[in-house]
N, C-alpha and C positions, 0 to 999 in steps of 0.2 A: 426245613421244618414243614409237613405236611399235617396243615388239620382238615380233619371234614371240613366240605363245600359249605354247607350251611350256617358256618361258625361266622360267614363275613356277610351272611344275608341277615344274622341279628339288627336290631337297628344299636349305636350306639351311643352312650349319654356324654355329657360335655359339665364338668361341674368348674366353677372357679373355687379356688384355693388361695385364699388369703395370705398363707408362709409363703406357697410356691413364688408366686406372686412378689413378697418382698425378697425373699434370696434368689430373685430373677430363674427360677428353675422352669418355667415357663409362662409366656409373652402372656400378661393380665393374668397371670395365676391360672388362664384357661388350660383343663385336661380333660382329653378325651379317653373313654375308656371303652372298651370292646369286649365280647362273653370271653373273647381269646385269653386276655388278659386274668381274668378269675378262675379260667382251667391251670392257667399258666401257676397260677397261686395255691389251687388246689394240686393241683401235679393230676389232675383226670377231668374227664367232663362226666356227669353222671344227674340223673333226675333232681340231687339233692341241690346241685351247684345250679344246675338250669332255675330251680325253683327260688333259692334265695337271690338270683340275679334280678329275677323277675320281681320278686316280693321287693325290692329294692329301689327297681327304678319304677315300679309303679308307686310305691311311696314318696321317691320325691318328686313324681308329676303330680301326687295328689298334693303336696305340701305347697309347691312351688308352681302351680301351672303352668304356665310359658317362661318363668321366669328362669334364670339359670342357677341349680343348689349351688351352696355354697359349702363346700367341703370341710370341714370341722366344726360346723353350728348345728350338728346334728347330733342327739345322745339314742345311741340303741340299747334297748333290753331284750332281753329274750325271756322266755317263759320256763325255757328247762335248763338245768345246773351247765355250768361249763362240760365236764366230763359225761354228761347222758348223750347217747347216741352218737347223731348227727350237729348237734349244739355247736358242735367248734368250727368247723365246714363252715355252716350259714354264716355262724357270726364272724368267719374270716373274709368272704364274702362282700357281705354287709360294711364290711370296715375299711375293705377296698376303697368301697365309692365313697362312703360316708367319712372317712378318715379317723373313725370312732374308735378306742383301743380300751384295754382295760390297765392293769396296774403299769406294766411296760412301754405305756405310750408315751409321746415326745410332752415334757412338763411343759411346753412355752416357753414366751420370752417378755418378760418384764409381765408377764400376767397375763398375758398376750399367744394366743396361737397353741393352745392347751389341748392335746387328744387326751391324755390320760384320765380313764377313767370315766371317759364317755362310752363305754360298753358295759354292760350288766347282764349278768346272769340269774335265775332264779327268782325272774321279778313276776307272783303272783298276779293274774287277770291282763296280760300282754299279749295274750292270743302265741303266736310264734315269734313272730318280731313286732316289737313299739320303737317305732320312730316320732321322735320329738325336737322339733325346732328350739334350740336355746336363745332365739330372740322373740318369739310373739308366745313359744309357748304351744303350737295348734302342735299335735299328734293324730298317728294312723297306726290301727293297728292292721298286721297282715295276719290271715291263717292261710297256710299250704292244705292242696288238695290231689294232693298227686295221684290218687285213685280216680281222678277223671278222666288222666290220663293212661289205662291199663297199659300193660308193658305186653310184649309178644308170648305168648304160652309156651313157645320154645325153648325161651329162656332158663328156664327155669332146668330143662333137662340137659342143655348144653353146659349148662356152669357145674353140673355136678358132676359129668363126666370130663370136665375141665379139669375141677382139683381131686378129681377120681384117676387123672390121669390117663384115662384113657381114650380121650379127645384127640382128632388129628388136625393138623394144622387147617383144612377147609370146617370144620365144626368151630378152632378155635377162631378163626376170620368172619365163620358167621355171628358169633354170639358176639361179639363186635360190632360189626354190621346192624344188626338187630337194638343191642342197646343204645347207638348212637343216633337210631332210627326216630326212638322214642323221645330221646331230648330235642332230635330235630322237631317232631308236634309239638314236644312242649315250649317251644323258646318261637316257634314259626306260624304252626298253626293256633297253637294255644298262645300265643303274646297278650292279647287283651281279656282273654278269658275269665269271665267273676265267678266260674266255676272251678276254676282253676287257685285261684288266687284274689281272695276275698279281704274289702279292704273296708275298717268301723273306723271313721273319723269322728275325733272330738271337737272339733269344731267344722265347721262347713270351709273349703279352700276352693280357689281357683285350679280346676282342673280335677278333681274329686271323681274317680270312679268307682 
């Protein structure tokens, strides 16, 4: 399996996980996650996955500052329907880290270790994604700004003679090339960027950017 070089220069997050944890599925419930793993879930890597990776782990350094999130104490909303656009991408995403699911998620146990239904869709004044801690309560919202990031102008003429057919295999290798260029700024260059990736807390957190 060959991904782009830059996929393992991300930095990556560590959350504990409370079930993992009691069904021993890993030592203190601790798991590391990496962008690889969210391509791996999305089946591609692309601006949208780059951006809700980021809107992700920048909310729960803002919720949790140095402390480590704890994987299913978190409820996501999102601002657009499940079926609009890109909505299902982010919030699959999102659910990775957060272990947040909608009607299909795991009910718990004795009341206990509950995803279902910590994911929402359609939820008015969330910006793109609301992240909410189920024990204190503080929330963050994120809005993406992926036009800060512009994409190469090539682009645009290579994908059309792509499903135009009549691209050759070095055109189809560029526009490759090119696009994966782009999520390399956005996840390397642009990591902490508040241009990028803008973050309205409801209450003030350790770690708050």
């Amino acid at each position: 399996m060959g991904f782009p070089e830059f996929f393992a220069q991300v930095p990556a997050v560590t959350l504990r996980d409370p079930l993992a944890d009691l069904l021993g599925a890993a030592q203190d419930g601790l798991i590391e996650y990496r962008f690889a793993d969210a391509v791996k879930l999305a089946g591609h890597s692309c601006p949208t996955v780059a951006g809700a990776w980021l809107m992700t782990v920048r909310a729960l350094r803002a919720l949790y500052g140095d402390d480590i999130p704890e994987r299913g104490n978190i409820t996501v909303a999102m601002h657009e329907r499940q079926e609009s656009g890109v909505a299902g991408v982010i919030a699959s995403v999102a659910g990775l880290l957060t272990g947040a699911a909608g009607d299909g998620g795991f009910k718990g146990l004795g009341g206990r270790y509950g995803r279902r239904n910590l994911l929402h869709f359609g939820v008015a004044g969330s910006g793109i994604l609301r992240f909410t801690r189920r024990d204190n309560h503080a929330a963050v919202d994120c809005v993406l700004h992926l036009e800060s990031v512009p994409a190469d102008p090539r682009l645009g003429g290579l994908l059309a003679a792509i499903l135009g057919g009549s691209a050759d295999h070095a055109a189809t290798r560029l526009f490759g090339e090119l696009w994966q260029a782009r999520v390399r700024r956005i996840l390397i260059e642009h990591h902490d960027d508040p241009a990028l990736v803008s973050l309205t807390l409801s209450s003030q957190r350790p770690g708050a950017s």
